[in-house]
N, C-alpha and C positions, 0 to 999 in steps of 0.2 A: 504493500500500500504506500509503506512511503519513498520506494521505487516512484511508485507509477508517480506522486507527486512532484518529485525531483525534475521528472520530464517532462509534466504538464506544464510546470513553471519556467523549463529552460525551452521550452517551445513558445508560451508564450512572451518570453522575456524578446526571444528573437522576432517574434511576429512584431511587435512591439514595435522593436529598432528598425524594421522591414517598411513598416509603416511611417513613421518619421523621416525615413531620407528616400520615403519615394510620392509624397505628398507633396501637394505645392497651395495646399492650405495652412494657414498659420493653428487654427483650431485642431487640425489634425494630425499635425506636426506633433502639439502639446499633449493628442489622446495618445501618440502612440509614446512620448516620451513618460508619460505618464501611468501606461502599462507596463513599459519597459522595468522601470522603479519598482514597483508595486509586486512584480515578480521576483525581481532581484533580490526585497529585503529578506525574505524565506530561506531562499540559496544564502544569502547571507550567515543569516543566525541558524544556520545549519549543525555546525558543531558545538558552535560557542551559544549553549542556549540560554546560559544561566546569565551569559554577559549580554546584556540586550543595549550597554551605551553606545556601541559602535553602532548599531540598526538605528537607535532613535536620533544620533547625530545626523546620521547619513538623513535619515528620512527628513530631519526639519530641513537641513540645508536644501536636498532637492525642494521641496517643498514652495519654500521661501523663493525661493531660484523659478519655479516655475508658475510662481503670483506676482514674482517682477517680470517675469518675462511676457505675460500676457499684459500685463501694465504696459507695458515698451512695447507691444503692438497696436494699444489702442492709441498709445499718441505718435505712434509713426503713422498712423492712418489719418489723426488729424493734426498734428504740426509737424510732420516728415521728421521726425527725429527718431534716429537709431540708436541712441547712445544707450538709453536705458535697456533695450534689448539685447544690444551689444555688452553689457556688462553683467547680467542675468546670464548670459551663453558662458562666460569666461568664470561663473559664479558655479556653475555645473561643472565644469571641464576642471577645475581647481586650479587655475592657473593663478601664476605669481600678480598681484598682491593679495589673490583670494584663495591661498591655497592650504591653510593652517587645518582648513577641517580632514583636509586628508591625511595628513599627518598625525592629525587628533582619532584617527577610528584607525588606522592603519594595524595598531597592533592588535587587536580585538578581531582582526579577521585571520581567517584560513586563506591559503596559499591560491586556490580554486576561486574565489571572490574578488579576490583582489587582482588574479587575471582578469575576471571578465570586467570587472570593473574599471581599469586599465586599458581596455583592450575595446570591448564591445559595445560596455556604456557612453563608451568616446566618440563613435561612429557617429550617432544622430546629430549633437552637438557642433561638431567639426565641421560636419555639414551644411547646419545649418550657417557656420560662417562663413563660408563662401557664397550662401547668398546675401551676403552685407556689403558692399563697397565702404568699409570702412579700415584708420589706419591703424594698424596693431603693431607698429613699433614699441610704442612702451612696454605692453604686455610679452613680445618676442625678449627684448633684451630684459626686463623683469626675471620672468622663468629663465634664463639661460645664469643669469648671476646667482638666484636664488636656487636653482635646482642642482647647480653644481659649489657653491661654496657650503651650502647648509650639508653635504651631504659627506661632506669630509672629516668630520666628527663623530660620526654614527657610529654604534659596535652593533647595531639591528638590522637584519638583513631587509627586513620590510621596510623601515624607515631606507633606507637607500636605494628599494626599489620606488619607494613612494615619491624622492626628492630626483629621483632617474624619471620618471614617468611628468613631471616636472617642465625638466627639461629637454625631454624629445616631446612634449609638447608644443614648446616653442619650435623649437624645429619644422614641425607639420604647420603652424599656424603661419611660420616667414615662407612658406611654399604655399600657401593656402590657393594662390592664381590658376595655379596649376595643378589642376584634382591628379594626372600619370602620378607627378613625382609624389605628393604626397601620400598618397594610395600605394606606391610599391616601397615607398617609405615605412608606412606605418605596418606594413604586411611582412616586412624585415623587422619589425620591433615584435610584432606579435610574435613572430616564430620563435625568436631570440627570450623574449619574455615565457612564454611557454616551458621551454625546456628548462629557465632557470626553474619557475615556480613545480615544474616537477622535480626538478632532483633535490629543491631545498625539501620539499612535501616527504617523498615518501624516504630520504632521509633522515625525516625530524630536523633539520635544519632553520634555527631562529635566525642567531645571535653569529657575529663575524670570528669570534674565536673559535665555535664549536665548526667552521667552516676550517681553521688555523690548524685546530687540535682534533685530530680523529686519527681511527686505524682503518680505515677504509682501504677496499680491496683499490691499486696502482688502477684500475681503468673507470672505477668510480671516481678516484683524487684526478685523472686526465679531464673526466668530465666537466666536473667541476670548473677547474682550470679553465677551459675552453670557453663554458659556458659566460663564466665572469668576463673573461678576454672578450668576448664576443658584443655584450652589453655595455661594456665599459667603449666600444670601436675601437679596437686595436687591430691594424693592420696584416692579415690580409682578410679577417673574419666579417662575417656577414653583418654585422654591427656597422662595420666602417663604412662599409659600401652605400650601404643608408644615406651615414651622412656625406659621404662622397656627391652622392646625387641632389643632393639638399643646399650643399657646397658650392655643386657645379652650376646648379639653377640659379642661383642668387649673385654669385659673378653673372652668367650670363645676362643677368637683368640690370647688372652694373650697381647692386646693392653693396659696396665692398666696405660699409662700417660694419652690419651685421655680419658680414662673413669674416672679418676679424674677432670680433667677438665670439663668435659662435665655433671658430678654429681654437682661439684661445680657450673656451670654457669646456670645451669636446677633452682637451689637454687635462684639464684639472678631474672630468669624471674619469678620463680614462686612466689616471693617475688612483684614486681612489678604488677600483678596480680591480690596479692591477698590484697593488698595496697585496691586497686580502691575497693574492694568485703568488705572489714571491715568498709572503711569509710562511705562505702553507708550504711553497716548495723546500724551500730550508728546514722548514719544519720536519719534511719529508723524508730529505738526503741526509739529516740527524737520527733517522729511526734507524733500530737493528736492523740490519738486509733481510732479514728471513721474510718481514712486510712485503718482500717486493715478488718473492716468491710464491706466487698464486694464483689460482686459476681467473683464466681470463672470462668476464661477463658477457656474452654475446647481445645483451639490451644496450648494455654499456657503447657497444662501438655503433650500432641505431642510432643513439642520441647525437653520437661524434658526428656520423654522417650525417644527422640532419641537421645538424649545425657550420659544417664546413663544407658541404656541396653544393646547396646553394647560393655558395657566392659563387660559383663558376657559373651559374646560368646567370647573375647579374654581372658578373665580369666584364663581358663585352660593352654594353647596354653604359657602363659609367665611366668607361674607360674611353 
């Protein structure tokens, strides 16, 4: 039974999202974002049932977010102003300077919510800002300072995914002209995001030391490794490539203060990263050898390849 619930609810969570970026009504834009939520907070307080602060935060902020945002329709209809809708969007998405509530529910969640959350809840949203002709430079370079200096202090893997998700949403929003780049953008964060929030999950994986300190079979600790590499855009991993293309868009349009920025603060996350990726290996080549003698995972080399093969089908395409 509560099978069957799980699926009713991640079915309608998608019908939901299905609805809001293929509407070209504002009414029905807000029903399907509206169902979207509604489904999601269930999935949410899935595990953690006794802890219900993270569901009730989440739920006022959408909430709140989606009674300004229908405010910001009725007065773009009569005094053509976007701004209040414009800042209602950016109030869902959590983007930097409205981004504290995600950080606030972030530990309260399972690894499973916080992808889709990250990931799926983002689509309608993002969407909707591309039909704004409005300029989001402050909010681009906001989230890009914010989502990579906040995040350099963490010892929580959630909080670094939460302050990462941050800042590759700035990323998607200084591309937003252009749905290609953003969309094979944000479908390179998904995959990437995916495999981390699997292998922190079904290794019990919080907290950046217990990532540090483990006895993990050599093709679990590779994974890992790669995974972080990967998130972090380190070169030549499907991460990079991302921002390679993000990179490349934004010269092409002769944007070259954000893409200083956005090369410099790419630096500082990929720094933070790759932090947690060295110390573990040290940590590693400090254990007795016998660690290293062990049978090899065959899921384990799965996750490799789907993390380093496809950057060769993007290789061409950004290069």
């Amino acid at each position: 039974m509560l099978m069957n619930l799980e699926i009713l609810f991640n079915f309608c969570m998608v019908m939901g999202v299905t609805i809001a970026i293929s509407s070209n009504n504002w009414l029905m834009i807000w029903l399907g974002l509206e169902l979207s939520m509604m489904c999601f907070i269930p999935i949410m307080s899935k595990k953690y049932k006794l802890n219900s602060e993270s569901c009730i935060k989440y739920f006022i902020i959408q909430s709140l977010s989606s009674a300004i945002m229908m405010m910001g329709v009725i007065m773009m209809a009569i005094w053509n102003l976007s701004l209040i809708l414009l800042m209602s969007i950016m109030l869902k998405l959590g983007v930097s300077p409205f981004h504290t509530w995600v950080v606030s529910i972030i530990e309260g969640m399972d690894f499973y919510p916080i992808f889709i959350m990250f990931t799926l809840m983002k689509v309608a949203p993002i969407n909707m800002v591309s039909y704004l002709n409005e300029n989001l430079i402050f909010f681009i370079i906001m989230g890009l300072l914010v989502g990579s200096m906040a995040g350099l202090n963490q010892n929580s893997v959630k909080k670094i995914l939460a302050y990462s998700s941050i800042f590759n949403i700035s990323l998607i929003l200084s591309s937003i002209s252009s749905s290609e780049i953003w969309v094979e953008f944000f479908i390179l964060y998904s995959i990437s995001l995916m495999m981390l929030n699997h292998l922190m999950m079904k290794l019990n994986l919080n907290f950046i030391n217990q990532v540090i300190l483990n006895n993990f079979k050599v093709p679990i600790k590779i994974c890992c490794w790669i995974t972080f590499l990967s998130m972090g855009g380190f070169p030549p991993l499907m991460g990079f490539f991302g921002k390679l293309l993000v990179i490349k868009f934004l010269i092409m349009n002769n944007q070259y203060m954000i893409s200083v920025i956005m090369v410099m603060t790419s630096l500082i996350v990929m720094f933070f990263y790759t932090r947690v990726v060295m110390l573990s290996i040290i940590m590693f080549f400090n254990m007795p050898k016998w660690f290293v003698l062990t049978k090899l995972n065959f899921n384990s080399f799965i996750i490799m390849a789907s993390v380093v093969i496809p950057l060769f089908l993007f290789n061409l395409k950004s290069l």
